[in-house]
PANU-371575 format. One record per residue (C-alpha): x, y, z; residue in three letters. Coordinates in nm, 3 decimals, padded with zeros to 5 digits. Example, Ala and Ser with C-alpha at 12.3 -4.5 7.8 and 13.67 -1.06 7.14 Angstrom:
<rs>
R        x        y        z  res
R   01.230  -00.450   00.780  ALA
R   01.367  -00.106   00.714  SER
</rs>
This chain:
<rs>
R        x        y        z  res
R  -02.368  -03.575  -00.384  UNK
R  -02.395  -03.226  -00.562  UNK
R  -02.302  -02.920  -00.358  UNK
R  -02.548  -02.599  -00.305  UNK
R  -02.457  -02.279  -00.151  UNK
R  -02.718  -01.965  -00.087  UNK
R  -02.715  -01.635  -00.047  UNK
R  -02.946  -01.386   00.013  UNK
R  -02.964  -00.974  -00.006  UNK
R  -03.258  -00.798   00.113  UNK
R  -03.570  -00.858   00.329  UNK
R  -03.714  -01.090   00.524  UNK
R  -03.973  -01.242   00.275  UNK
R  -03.635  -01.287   00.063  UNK
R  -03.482  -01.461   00.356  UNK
R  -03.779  -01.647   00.382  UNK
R  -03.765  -01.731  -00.010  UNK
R  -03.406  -01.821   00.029  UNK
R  -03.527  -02.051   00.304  UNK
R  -03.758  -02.268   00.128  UNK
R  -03.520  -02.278  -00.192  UNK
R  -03.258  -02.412   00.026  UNK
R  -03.499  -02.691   00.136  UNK
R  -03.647  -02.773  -00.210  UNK
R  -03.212  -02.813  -00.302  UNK
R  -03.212  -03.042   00.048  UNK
R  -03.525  -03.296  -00.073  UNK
R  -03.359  -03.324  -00.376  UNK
R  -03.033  -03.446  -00.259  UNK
R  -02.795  -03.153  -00.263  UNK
R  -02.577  -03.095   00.052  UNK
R  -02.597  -02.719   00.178  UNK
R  -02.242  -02.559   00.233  UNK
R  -02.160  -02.222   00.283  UNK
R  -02.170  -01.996   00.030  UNK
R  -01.762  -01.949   00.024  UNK
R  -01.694  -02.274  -00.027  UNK
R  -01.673  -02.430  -00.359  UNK
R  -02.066  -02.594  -00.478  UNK
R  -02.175  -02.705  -00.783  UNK
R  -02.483  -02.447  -00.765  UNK
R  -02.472  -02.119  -00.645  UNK
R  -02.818  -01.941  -00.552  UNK
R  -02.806  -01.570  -00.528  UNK
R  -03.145  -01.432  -00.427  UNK
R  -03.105  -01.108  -00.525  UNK
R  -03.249  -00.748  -00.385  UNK
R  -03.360  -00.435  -00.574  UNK
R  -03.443  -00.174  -00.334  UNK
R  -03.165   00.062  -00.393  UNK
R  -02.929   00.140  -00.667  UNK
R  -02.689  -00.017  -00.384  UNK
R  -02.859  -00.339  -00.359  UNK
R  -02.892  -00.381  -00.746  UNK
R  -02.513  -00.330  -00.767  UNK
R  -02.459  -00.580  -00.415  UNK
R  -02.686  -00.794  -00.659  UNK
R  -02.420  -00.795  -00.964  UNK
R  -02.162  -00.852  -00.739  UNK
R  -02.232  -01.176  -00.550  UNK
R  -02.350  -01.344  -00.868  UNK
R  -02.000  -01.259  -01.015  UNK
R  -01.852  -01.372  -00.684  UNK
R  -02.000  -01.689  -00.698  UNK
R  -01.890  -01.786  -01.082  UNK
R  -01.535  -01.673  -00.940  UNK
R  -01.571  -01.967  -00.657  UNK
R  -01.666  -02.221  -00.934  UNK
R  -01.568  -02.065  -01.278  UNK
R  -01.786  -02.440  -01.384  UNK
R  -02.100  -02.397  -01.143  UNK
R  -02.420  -02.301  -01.165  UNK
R  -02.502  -01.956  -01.111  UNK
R  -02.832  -01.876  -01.027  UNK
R  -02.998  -01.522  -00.983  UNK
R  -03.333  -01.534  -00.871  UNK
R  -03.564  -01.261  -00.723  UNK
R  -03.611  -00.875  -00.765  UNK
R  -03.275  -00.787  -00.972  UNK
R  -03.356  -00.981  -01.218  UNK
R  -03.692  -00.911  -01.229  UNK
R  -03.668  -00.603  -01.274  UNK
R  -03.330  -00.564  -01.467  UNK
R  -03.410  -00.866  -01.732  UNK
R  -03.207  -00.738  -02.021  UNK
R  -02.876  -00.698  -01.817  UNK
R  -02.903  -01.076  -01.633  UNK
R  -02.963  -01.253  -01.990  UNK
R  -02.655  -01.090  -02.152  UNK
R  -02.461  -01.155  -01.820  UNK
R  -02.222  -01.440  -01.849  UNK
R  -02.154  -01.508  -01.488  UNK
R  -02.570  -01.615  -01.468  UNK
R  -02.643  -01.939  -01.599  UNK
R  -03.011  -01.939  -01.506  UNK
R  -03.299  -01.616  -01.429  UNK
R  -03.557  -01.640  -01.229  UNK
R  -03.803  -01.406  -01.118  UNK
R  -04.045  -01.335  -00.859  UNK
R  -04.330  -01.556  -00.820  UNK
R  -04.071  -01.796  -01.011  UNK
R  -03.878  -01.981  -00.770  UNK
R  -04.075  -02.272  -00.693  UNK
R  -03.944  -02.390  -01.032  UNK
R  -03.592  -02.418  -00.985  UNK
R  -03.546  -02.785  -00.986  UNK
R  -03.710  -02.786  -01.274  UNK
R  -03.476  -02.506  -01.442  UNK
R  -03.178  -02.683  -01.300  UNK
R  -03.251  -02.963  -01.502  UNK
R  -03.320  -02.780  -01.828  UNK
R  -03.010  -02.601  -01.798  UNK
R  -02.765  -02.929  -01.716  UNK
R  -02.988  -03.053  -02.040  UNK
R  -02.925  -02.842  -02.277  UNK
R  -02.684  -02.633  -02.089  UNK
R  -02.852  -02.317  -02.286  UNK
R  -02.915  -02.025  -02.019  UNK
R  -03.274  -02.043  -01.848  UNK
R  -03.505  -01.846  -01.752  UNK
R  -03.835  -01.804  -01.604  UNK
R  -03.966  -01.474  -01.586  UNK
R  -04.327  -01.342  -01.522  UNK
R  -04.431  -01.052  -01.651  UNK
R  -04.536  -00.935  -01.311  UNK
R  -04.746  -00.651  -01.337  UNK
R  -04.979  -00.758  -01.660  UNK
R  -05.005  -01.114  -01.606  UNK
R  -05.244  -01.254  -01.340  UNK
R  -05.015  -01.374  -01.083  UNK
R  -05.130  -01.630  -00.768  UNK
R  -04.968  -01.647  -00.458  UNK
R  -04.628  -01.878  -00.498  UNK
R  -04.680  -02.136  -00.211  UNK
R  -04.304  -02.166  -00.108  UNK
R  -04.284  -02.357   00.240  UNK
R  -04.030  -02.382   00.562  UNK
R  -04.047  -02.721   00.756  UNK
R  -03.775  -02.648   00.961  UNK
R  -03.635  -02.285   01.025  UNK
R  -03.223  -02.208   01.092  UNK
R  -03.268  -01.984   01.388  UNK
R  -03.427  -02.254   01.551  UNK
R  -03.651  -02.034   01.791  UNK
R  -03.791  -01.780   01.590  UNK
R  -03.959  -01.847   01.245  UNK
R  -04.020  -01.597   00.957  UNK
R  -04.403  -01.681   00.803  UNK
R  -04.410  -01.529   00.490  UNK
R  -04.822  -01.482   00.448  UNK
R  -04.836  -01.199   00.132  UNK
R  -04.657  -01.103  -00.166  UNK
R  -04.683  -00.725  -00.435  UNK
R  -04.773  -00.422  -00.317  UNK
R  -05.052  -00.193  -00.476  UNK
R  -04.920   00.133  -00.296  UNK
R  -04.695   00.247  -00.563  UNK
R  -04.502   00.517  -00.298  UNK
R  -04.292   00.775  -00.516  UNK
R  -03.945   00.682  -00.410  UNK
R  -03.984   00.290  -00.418  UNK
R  -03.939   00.014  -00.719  UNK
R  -04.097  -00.294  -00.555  UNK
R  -04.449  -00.272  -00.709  UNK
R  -04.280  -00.327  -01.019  UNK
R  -04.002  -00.611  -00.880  UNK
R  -04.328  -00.770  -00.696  UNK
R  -04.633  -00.729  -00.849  UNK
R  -04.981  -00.691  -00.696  UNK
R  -05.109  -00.774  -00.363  UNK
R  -05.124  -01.143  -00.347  UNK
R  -05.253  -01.318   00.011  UNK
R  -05.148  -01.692   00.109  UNK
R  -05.425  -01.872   00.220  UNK
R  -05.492  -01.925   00.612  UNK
R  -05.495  -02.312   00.562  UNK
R  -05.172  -02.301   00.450  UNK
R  -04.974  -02.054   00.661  UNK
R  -05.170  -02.236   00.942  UNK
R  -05.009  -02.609   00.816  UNK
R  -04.666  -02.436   00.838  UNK
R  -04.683  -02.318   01.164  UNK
R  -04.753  -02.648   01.299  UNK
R  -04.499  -02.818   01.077  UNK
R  -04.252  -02.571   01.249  UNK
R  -04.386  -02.551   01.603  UNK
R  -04.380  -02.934   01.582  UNK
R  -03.985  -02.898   01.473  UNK
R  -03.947  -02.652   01.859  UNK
R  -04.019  -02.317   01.710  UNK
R  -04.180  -02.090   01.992  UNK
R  -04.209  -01.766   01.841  UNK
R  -04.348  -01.681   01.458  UNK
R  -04.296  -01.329   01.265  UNK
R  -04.605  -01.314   01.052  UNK
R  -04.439  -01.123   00.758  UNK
R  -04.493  -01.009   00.394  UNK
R  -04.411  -00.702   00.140  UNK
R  -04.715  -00.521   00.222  UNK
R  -04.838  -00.705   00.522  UNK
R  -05.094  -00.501   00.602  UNK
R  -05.299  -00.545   00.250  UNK
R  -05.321  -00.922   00.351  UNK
R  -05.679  -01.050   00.255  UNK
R  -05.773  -00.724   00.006  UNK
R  -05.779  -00.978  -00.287  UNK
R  -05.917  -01.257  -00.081  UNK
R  -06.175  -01.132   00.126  UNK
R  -05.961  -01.207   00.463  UNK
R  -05.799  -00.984   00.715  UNK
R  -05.473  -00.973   00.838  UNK
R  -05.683  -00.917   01.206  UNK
R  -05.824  -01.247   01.140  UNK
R  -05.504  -01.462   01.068  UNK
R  -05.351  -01.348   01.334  UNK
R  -05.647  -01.412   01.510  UNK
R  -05.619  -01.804   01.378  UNK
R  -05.258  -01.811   01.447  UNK
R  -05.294  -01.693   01.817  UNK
R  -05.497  -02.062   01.843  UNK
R  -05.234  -02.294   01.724  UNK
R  -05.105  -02.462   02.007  UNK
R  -04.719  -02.508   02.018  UNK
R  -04.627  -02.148   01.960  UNK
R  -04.585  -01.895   02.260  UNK
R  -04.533  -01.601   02.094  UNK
R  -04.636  -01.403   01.777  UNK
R  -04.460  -01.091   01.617  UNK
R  -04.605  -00.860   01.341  UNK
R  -04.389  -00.716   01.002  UNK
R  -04.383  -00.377   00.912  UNK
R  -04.740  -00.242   00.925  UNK
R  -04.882   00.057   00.761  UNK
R  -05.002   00.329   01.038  UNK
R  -05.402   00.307   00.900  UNK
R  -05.433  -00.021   01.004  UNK
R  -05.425   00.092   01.361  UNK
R  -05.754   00.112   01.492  UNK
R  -05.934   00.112   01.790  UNK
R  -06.062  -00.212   01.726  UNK
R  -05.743  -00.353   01.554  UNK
R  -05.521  -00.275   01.899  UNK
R  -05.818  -00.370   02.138  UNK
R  -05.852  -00.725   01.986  UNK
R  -05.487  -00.778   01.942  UNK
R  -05.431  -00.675   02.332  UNK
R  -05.676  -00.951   02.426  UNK
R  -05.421  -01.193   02.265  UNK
R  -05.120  -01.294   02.530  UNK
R  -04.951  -01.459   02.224  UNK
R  -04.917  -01.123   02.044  UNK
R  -04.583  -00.920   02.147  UNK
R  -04.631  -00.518   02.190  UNK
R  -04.349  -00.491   01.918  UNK
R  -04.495  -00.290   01.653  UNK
R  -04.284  -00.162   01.355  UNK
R  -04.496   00.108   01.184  UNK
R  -04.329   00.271   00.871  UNK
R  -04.315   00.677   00.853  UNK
R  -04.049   00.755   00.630  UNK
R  -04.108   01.149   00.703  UNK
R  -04.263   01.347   00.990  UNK
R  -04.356   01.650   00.766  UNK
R  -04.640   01.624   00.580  UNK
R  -04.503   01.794   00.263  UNK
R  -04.269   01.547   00.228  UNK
R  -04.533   01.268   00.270  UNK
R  -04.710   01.387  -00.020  UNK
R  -04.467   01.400  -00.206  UNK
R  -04.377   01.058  -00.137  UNK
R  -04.730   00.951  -00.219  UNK
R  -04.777   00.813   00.125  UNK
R  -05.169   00.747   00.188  UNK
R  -05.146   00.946   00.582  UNK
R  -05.044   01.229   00.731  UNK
R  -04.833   01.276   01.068  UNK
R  -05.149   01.327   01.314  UNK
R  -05.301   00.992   01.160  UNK
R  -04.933   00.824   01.253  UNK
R  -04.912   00.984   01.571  UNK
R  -05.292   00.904   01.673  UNK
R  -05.210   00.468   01.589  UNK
R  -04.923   00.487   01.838  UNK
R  -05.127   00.685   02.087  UNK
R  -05.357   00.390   02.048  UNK
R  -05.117   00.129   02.062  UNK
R  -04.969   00.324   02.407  UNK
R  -05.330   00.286   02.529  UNK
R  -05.402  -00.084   02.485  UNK
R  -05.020  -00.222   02.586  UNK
R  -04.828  -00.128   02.827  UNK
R  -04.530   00.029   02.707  UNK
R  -04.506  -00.098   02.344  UNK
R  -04.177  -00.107   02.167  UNK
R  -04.243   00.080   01.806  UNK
R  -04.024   00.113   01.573  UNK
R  -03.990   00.246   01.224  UNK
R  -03.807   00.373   00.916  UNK
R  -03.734   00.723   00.812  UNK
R  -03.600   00.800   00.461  UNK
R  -03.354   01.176   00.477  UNK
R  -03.278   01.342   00.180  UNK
R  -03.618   01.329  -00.049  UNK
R  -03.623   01.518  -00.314  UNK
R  -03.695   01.882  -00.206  UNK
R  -03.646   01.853   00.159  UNK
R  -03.591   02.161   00.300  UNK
R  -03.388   02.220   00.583  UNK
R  -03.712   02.348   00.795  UNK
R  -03.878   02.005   00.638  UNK
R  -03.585   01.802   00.783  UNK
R  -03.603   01.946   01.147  UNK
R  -03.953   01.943   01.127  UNK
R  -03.926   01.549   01.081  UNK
R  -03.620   01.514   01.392  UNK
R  -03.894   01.742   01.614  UNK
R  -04.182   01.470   01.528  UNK
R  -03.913   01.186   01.566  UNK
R  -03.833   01.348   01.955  UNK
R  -04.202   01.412   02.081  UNK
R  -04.321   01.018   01.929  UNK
R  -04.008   00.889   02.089  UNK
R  -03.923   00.524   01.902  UNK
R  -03.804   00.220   02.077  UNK
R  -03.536   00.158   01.712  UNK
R  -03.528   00.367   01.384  UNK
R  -03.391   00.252   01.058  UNK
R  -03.241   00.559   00.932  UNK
R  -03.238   00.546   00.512  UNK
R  -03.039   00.795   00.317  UNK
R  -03.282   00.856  -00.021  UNK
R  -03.139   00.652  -00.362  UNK
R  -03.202   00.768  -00.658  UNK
R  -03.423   00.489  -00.831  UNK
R  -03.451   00.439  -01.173  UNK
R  -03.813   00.409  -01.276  UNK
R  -03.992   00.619  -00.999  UNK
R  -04.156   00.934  -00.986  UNK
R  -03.896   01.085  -00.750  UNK
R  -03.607   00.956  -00.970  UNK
R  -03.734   01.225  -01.200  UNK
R  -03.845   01.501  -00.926  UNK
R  -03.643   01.855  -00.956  UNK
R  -03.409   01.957  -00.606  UNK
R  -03.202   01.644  -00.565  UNK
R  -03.052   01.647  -00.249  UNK
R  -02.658   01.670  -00.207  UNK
R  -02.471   01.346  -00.086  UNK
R  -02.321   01.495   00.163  UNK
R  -02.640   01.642   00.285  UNK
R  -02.817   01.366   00.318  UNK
R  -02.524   01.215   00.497  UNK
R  -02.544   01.478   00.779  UNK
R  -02.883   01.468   00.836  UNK
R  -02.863   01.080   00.845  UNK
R  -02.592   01.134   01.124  UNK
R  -02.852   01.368   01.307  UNK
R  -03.126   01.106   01.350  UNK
R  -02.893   00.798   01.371  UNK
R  -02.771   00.973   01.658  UNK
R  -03.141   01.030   01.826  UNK
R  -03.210   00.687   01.763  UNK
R  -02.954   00.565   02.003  UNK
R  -03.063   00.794   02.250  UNK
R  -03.438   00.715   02.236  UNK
R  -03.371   00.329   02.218  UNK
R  -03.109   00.338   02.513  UNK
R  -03.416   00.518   02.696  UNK
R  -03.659   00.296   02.614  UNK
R  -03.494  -00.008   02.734  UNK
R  -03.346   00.128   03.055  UNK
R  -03.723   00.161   03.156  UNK
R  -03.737  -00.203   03.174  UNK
R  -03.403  -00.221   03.466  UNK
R  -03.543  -00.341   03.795  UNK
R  -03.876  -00.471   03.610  UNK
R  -03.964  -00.819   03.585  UNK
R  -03.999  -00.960   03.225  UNK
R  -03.955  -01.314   03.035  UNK
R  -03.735  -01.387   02.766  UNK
R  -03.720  -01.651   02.482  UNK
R  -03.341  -01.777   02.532  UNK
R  -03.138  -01.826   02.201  UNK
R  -02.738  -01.907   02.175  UNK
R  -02.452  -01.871   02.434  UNK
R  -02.268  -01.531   02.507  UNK
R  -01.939  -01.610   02.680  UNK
R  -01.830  -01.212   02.838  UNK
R  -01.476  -01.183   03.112  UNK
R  -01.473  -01.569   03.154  UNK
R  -01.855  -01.583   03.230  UNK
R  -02.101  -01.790   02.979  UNK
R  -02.445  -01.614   02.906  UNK
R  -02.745  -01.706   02.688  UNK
R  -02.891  -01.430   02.487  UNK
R  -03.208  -01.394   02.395  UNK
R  -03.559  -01.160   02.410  UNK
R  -03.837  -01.002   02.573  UNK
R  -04.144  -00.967   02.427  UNK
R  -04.055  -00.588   02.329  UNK
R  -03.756  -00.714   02.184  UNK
R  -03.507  -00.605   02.444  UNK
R  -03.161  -00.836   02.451  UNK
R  -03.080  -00.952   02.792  UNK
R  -02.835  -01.197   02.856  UNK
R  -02.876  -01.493   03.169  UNK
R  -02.593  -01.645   03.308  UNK
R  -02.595  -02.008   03.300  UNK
R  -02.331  -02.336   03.179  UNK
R  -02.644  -02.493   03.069  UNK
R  -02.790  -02.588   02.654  UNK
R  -03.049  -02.264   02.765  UNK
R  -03.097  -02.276   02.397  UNK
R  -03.520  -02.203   02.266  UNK
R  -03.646  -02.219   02.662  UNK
R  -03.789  -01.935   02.858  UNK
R  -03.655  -01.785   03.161  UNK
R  -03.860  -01.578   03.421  UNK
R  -03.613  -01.248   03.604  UNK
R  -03.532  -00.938   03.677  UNK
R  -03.322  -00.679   03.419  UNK
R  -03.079  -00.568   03.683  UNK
R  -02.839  -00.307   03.426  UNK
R  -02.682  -00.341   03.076  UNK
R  -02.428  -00.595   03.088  UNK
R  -02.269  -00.517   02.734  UNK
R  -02.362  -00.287   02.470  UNK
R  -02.709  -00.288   02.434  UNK
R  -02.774  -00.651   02.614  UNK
R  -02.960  -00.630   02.943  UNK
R  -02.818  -00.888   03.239  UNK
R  -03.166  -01.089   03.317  UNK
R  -03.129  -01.221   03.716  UNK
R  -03.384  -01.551   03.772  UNK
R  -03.660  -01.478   04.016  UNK
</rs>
């Protein structure tokens, strides 16, 4: 039996990807090891976000040629769609694929152990007219919670960001299909579903759907107890959008909505489509219809041009919104975008600082945020053993994402457990006391 060993960089529609590639290698026989053991394919799904990730890119598909100088290398994904040129002439890939591509890898396994000529199978993603790629999970690894990838591409085109081009256009999966996964995986003992995608909150534009409307269908699937959104863009946060989703129990009041600045300057510059009152005005709405709703977000320091009054205008807006998490980004440089090419680059080392600034009100806001919930009683989706000073735990989540840990010697593993929070028990894990 041939060997197969993945590995993915990036998101989570490229851990999804990575996923479903895995089980297309499993129905066809291979055996799944991990990826530092020696395989006879190697499947790097690769990530393009940052100059970083490009490079992270390069070096796991070198890694994995050093494992097995006579495998397989594979680089699939968003590196390679976007750098071409540089994975054909590389001699540690054996076979390209691309985005929108990957369904096809059998098939360009077996051209390649043909011929043993280097494949490839690249669209040209923003000319051709591309379909959604139906890629499918039966079974998930994390056993509890499952990643539903429901919408490819991007049509946003932000400044500072290369995916549109790595992607393509907005592409939605259809609801009978995303609907037949879900019960494939709820039928496997998946409880809880992550509806995700690049630009999840264009789902339906090119369909004539809405992304209020799957959810919607997914909320009636019986089987699965609880439903989390991806990244959302602030506009879809209406009065109507929140109401609805509040009359859903299934939903969880865990909303990440991407800001990337709090000064409107900077915004514009990044060619974001609203401004800091129209962010500020979704999460008021959100606060209205859910009772203490854990939002999240991303902030990128370090644009081009920002000024130091820009900066502290952004950690000011940051304070007075107050955010359950924030993913703090330092900016990279990105070859092919507007901002690659915009005038006042920022220093290194200022960027650095300022990340250290907001990194360190992060902590602060999300420490707050779940030491509301001590002495509150809450539920939590259980999901693998935490042994602390001689005492076994199961981990696990509330539906506002808060880690708590329950004592117990028992296989807790994928079940719900009613309590109290009674006081952080470890860093950032809640102890959850049984009614």
């Amino acid at each position: 039996m041939k060997k197969a060993a993945l590995h993915n960089l990036g998101c989570k529609v490229n851990a999804y990807e990575t996923e479903a590639m895995q089980q297309i290698l499993e129905g066809a026989g291979y055996e799944i090891v991990p990826f530092t053991e020696y395989a006879d394919v190697y499947v790097i799904n690769t990530c393009s976000v940052t100059n970083m990730a490009d490079r992270k890119s390069r070096q796991m598909l070198h890694r994995a040629k050093k494992l097995n100088p006579h495998a397989v290398v594979v680089g699939a994904g968003c590196y390679v769609q976007t750098k071409e040129a540089q994975a054909l002439v590389d001699e540690a890939v054996d076979i390209v694929i691309g985005n929108n591509r990957k369904h096809e890898l059998l098939s360009l396994l077996e051209e390649y152990e043909a011929s043993h000529v280097k494949a490839k199978s690249i669209a040209d993603i923003n000319h051709e007219e591309q379909e959604y790629e139906e890629l499918f999970l039966s079974k998930t690894a994390e056993h509890t919670r499952a990643f539903i990838k429901v919408q490819d591409g991007c049509n946003q085109f932000c400044s500072y960001c290369i995916i549109p081009f790595a992607r393509g256009r907005v592409r939605s999966r259809g609801t009978g299909e995303v609907l037949a996964e879900i019960r494939r995986l709820a039928a496997n003992g998946c409880k809880e579903v992550v509806l995700t995608g690049i630009h999840l909150s264009s789902y339906g534009v090119d369909t004539g759907e809405s992304l209020l409307h799957l959810i919607e269908m997914v909320h009636a699937e019986e089987g699965i107890d609880r439903i989390r959104l991806g990244s959302l863009e602030p506009r879809i946060v209406t009065e109507e959008f929140a109401e609805r989703l509040s009359q859903m129990p299934k939903i969880c009041p865990h909303f990440h909505l991407s800001l990337q600045s709090g000064c409107d300057a900077t915004l514009a510059r990044m060619n974001r489509r609203y401004d800091t009152a129209e962010y500020e005005k979704g999460c008021e709405i959100l606060r209205r219809y859910f009772a203490h709703p854990a939002i999240t977000t991303d902030v990128i320091v370090g644009f081009p041009g920002e000024t130091e009054e820009e900066f502290e205008t952004t950690r000011a807006y940051l304070e007075r919104i107050r955010f359950y998490e924030m993913h703090i980004f330092q900016y990279s440089r990105r070859e092919g975008t507007k901002a690659a090419e915009m005038k006042n680059q920022i220093p290194e080392s200022v960027k650095k600082r300022r990340s250290e600034e907001l990194i360190a009100l992060g902590e602060r806001m999300s420490r707050e945020f779940r030491e509301y919930y001590v002495g509150r009683e809450t539920e939590a989706l259980l999901e693998e053993p935490f042994v602390r000073e001689g005492k076994t735990y199961y981990t696990g989540y509330t539906k506002e994402y808060v880690k708590v840990a329950y004592e117990t010697d028992a296989d807790m593993e994928n079940q719900f457990v009613k309590g109290t929070i009674k006081g952080e028990l470890a860093d950032g894990v809640y102890l959850l006391v049984e009614f």
